[in-house]
C-alpha positions in Angstrom: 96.5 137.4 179.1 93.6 134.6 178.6 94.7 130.9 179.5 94.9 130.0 175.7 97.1 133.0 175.3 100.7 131.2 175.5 100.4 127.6 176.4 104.4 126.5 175.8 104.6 128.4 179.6 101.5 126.3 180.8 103.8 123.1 179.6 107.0 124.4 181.0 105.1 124.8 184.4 103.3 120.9 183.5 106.8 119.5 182.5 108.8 120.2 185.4 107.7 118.0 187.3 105.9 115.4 185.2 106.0 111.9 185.6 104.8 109.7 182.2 101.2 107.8 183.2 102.3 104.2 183.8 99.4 103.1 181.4 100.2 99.4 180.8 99.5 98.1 184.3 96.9 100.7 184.8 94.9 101.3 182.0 91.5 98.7 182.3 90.1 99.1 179.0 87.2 101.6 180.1 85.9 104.6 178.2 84.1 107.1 179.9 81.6 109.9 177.8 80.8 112.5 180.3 80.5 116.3 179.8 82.7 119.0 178.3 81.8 120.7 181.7 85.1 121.9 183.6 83.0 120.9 187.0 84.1 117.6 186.0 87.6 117.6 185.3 88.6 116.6 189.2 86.7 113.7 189.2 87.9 112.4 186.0 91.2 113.4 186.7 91.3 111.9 190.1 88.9 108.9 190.1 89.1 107.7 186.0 93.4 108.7 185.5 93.9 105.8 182.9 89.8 105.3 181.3 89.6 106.9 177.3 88.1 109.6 178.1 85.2 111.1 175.5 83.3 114.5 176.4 81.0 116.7 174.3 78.2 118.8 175.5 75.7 116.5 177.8 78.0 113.9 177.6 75.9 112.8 175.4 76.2 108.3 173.8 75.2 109.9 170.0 78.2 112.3 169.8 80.8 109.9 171.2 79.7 107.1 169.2 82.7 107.6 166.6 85.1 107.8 169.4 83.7 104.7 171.0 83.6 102.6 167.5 87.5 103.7 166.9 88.6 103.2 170.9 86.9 99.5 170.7 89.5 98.5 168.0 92.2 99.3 170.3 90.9 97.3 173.7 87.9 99.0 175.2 85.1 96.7 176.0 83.5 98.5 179.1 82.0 102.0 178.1 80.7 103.9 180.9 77.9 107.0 180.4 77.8 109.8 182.7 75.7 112.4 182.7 75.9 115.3 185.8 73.6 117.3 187.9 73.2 121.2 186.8 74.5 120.5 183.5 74.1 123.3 180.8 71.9 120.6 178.5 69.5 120.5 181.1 68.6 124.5 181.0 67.5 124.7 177.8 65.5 122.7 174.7 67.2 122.3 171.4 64.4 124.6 170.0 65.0 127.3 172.3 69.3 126.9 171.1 67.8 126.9 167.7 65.8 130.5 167.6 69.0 131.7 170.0 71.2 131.0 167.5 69.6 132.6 164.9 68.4 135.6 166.6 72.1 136.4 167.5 72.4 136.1 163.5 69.7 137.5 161.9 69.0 137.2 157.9 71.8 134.7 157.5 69.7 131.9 156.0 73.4 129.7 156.2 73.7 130.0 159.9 69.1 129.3 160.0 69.7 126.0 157.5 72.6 125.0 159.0 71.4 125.3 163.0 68.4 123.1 161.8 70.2 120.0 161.1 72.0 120.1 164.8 70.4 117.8 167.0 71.6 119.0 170.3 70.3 116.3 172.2 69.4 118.4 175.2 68.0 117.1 178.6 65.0 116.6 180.0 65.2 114.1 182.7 68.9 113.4 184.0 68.4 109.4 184.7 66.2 109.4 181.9 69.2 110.4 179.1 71.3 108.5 180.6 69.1 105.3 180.4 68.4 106.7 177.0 71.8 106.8 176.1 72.9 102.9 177.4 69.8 102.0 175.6 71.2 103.5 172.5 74.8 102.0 173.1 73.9 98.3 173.8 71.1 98.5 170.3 73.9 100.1 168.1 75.5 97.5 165.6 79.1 98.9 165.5 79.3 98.7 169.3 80.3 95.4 170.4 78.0 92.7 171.7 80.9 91.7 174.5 80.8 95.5 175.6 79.8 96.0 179.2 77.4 99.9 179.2 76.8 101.2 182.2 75.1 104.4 182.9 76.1 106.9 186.4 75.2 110.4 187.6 77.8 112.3 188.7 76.3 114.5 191.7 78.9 118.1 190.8 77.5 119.2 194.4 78.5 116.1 196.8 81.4 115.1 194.0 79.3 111.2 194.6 78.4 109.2 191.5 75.5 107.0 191.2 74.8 104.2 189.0 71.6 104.3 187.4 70.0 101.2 186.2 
């Protein structure tokens, strides 16, 4: 049976002994984009329990920019980026995802038109995107002028996260 296969006995498992999040005293109007990675889920479970949390592939400031327009309107002023070491983004270029893609779907001109108007905003240089992506953040006009964007490396290794500047 695959995890996905039956998840009302995953809840019933969750549920017995489950305890509501007291969010009103803890929750310090933070959002955190960092990756879809499962690597990361004990930090963010254990170090970010009450932050919005907003993850796609790379963790990546373009992809969560919907989610961090939408979360602003309901109290987040402090958006924190955070990208990881050995992420999946890093191991290849968006080209190389591109002719992949297609290859593993040859003559299908959909799939070829369509895979060229993904950016996948792969990574070069860790502390590069992330700068990159603060940069991004801050310039953008639907993000708030009075939000604080900070950029961090989460080391997957050491389980340490870094601020980069």
């Amino acid at each position: 049976m695959s995890e996905a296969a039956d998840y009302s006995v995953l809840s019933a498992e969750f549920t017995s002994s489950y305890e509501p999040p007291d969010i009103e005293s803890n929750y310090k109007g933070t959002m955190v984009v960092i990756c879809i990675d499962p690597r990361v889920n004990s930090f963010v479970s254990s170090v970010l329990p009450y932050a919005v949390i907003a993850r796609n592939a790379g963790g990546r400031a373009k992809a969560a920019l919907r989610d961090i327009v939408v979360s602003q309107e309901i109290a987040v002023r402090d958006v924190a980026v955070v990208h990881h070491t050995d992420c999946g983004m890093c191991h290849f270029s968006s080209d190389s995802l591109r002719q992949k893609i297609k290859q593993d779907n040859p003559g299908d001109e959909v799939v070829a038109k369509s895979v060229e108007e993904i950016d996948f905003d792969h990574i070069e240089d860790l502390e590069g995107s992330v700068r990159s992506d603060v940069e991004y953040l801050k310039a953008h006009p639907l993000v708030k002028k009075d939000t604080k964007v900070t950029g961090w490396v989460y080391d997957i290794k050491a389980g340490k996260i870094t601020r980069v500047d």
